[in-house]
N, C-alpha and C positions, 0 to 999 in steps of 0.2 A: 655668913651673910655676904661678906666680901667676894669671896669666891661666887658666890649666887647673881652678882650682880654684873661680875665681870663673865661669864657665862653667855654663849653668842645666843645658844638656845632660848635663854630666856632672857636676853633682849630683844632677839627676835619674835618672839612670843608680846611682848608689852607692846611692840611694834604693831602688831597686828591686830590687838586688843584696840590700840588707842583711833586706827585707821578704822576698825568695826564703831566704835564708838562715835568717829565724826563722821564716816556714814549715814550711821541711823538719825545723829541730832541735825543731819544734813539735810534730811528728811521732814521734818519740823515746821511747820509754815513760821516766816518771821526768823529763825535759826540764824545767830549768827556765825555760826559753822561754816554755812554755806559759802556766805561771803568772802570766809577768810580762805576756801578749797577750790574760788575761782582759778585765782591765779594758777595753780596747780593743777584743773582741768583744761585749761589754756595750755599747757604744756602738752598733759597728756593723750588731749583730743585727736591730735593727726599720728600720734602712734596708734592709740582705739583704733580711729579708720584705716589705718593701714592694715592693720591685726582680722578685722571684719571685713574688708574688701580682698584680702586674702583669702579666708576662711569661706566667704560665697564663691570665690571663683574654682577651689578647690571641689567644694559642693557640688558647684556645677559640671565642671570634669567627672568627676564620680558619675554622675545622674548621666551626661552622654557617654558615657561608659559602658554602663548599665542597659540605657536606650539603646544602644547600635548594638550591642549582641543582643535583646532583645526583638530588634526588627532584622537581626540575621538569621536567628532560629523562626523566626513568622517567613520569612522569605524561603526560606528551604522547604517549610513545610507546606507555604503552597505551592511554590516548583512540583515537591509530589505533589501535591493534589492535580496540578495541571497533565501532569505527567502519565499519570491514572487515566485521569475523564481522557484525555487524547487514544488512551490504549484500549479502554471500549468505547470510546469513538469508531476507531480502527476496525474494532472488532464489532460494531455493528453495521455497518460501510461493508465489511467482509461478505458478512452475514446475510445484508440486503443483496448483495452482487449473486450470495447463493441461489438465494430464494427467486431472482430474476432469469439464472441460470435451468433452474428447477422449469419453471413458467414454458423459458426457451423449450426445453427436452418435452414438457406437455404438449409443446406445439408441434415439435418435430413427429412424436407418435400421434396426434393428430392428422396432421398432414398425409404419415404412412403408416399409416396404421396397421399394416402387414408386416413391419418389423416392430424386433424389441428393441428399447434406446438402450444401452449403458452409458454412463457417467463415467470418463477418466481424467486424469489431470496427467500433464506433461510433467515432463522430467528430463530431460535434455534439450539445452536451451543454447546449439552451438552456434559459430559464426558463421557458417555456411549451411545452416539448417534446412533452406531448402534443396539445399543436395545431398544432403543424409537423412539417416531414416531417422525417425522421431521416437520417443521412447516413452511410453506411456505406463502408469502405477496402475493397469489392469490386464489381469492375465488370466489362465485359465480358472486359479481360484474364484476367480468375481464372475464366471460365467464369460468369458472369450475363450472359447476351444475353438480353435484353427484346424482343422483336417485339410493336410495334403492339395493341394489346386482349388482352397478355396481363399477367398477372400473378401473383406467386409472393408465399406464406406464409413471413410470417417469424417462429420461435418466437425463445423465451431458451433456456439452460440446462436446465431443469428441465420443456422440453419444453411451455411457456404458451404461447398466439398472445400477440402481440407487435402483427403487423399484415401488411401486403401489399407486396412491392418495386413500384413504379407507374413507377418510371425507371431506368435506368442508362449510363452512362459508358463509359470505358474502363476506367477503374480507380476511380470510385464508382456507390453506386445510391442510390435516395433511397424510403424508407419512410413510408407512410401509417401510423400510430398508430392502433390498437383505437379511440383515445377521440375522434381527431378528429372532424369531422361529415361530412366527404366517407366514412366508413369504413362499411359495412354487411356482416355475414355473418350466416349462417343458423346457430341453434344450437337445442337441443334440451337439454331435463333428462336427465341422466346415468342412463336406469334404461335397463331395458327397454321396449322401444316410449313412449318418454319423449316428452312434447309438446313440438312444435316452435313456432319465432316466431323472429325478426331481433332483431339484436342492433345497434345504431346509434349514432353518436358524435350528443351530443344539446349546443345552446350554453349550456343552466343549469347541467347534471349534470355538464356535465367540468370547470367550475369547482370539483367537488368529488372528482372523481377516480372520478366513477365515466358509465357508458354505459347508454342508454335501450335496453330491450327491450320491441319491441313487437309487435302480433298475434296473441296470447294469446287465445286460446278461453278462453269466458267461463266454462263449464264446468268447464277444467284446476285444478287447487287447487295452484296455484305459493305455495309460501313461502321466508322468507328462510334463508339458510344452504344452500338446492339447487345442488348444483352444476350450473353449462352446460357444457356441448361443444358442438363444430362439431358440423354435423350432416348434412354433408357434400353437403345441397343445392346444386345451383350447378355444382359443378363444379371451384371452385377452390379452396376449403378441403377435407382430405381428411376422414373421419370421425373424432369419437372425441379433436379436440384441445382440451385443457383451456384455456377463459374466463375462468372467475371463480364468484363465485355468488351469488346473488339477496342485495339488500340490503335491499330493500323492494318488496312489492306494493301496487295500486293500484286497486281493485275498485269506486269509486265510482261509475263508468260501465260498466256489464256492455256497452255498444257498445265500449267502447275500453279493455278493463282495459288496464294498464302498470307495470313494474317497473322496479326500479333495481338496475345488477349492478355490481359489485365486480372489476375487474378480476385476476386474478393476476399479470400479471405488474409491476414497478415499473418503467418507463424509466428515472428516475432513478438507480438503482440498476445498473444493466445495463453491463457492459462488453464481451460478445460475443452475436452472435445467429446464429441458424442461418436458410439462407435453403431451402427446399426447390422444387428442381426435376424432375417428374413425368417419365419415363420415358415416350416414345410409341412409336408400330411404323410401321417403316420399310414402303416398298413390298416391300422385302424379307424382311420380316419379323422381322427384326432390330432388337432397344430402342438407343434412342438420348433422349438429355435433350433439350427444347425451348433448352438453353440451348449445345447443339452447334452 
């Protein structure tokens, strides 16, 4: 019994019996327990609060813990989502551009209706584009067949020469540029019975982005702001397709007036062109494209 008493377990054990016991009687209305475990809550009330104002603020760390990887993983996942809707954004933006492109090329075979349009998209996009040829993703597989001393009009969009196909491939062709200097066509001021003259890639003026017309009857009263058109001399440009328009006249020498024209259309700028192939008659008398 001796042994039992002196035993920590089981003093410590009656310890906690007797604490459970003024507890409960502390509970008691009227209790004089209560009274006598003031004093001893008096003590131990500001370690309580210390122990429970610990314990929330711990809580609360946990809980923005918890919070901020939860609104990191919401934050990535609408990133994608925004990231998506912008990509067919994109891709309908594209899609209308086609379909505008499309509309353009109805208008073009409206227009001339004696050629067939194709559809190409560029493919060399250099620094000095308009003095090289341009490189186009259609060739003889897509219907451009080139035969020997011919060559086909290539507009933009909005229906501007552009230039001439001078080669093609299987599946590319390669384009002479308005502004190069191997490039000449015949064009004419946009009126009625409008005075004609050549329109020529010149090596000062296309460092400024614009092409020498020359030929000019000294007579005509060319000024800037006139619109040119093909003028359908020649044979290979058809009539009536929009140049550019006069930037400056040059009347110093009535033997040689000369102006400087303004192209319309921008290579730079260009991501599809139309290439026009003219309808012939067969022995049979039936149209068929040079590019059959």
């Amino acid at each position: 019994m001796k042994k039992l008493l002196k035993s920590k377990w089981f003093i410590a054990l009656i310890v906690l019996l007797v604490l459970a016991a003024c507890a409960i009687l502390s509970l008691l209305p009227g209790s004089p327990v209560k009274k006598l475990l003031q004093p001893v809550q008096l003590v131990t009330s500001p370690a309580q609060s210390l122990v429970k104002k610990t314990g929330d603020k711990l809580s609360d760390f946990w809980a923005a813990i918890t919070d901020g990887i939860a609104i990191r993983e919401e934050n990535k996942a609408l990133k994608e989502q925004i990231a998506d809707l912008r990509y067919h954004l994109t891709q309908n933006e594209e899609a209308a551009l086609r379909y505008e492109e499309l509309k353009d090329a109805l208008h073009i075979k409206d227009t001339f209706s004696n050629y067939v349009i194709y559809g190409a998209a560029i493919l060399s996009r250099e620094s000095d584009e308009w003095f090289s040829t341009i490189r186009l993703n259609a060739g003889a597989a897509d219907g451009i067949v080139l035969e020997e001393g011919n060559s086909y009009p290539v507009l933009d969009v909005e229906m501007n020469l552009v230039g001439r196909v001078i080669e093609s491939s299987d599946t590319e062709s390669r384009v002479l540029p308005l502004l190069h200097e191997g490039f000449a066509v015949a064009g004419k001021v946009n009126e009625v019975n409008g005075a004609t003259f050549m329109i020529v890639g010149d090596a000062e003026l296309k460092r400024q982005g614009l092409c020498l017309v020359k030929g000019i009857d000294p007579d005509v009263n060319l000024e800037p702001g006139m619109e040119i058109v093909t003028s359908g001399d020649g044979g290979l440009f058809p009539e009536g397709v929009p140049i550019g328009v006069i930037e400056s006249v040059d009347y110093s020498n009535p033997l040689d007036v000369k102006a400087a024209l303004k192209p319309y259309s921008q290579i730079g700028k260009l991501e599809d062109v139309f290439i026009m192939i003219p309808y012939v008659e067969t022995a049979e008398g039936t149209a068929e494209t040079n590019a059959v």
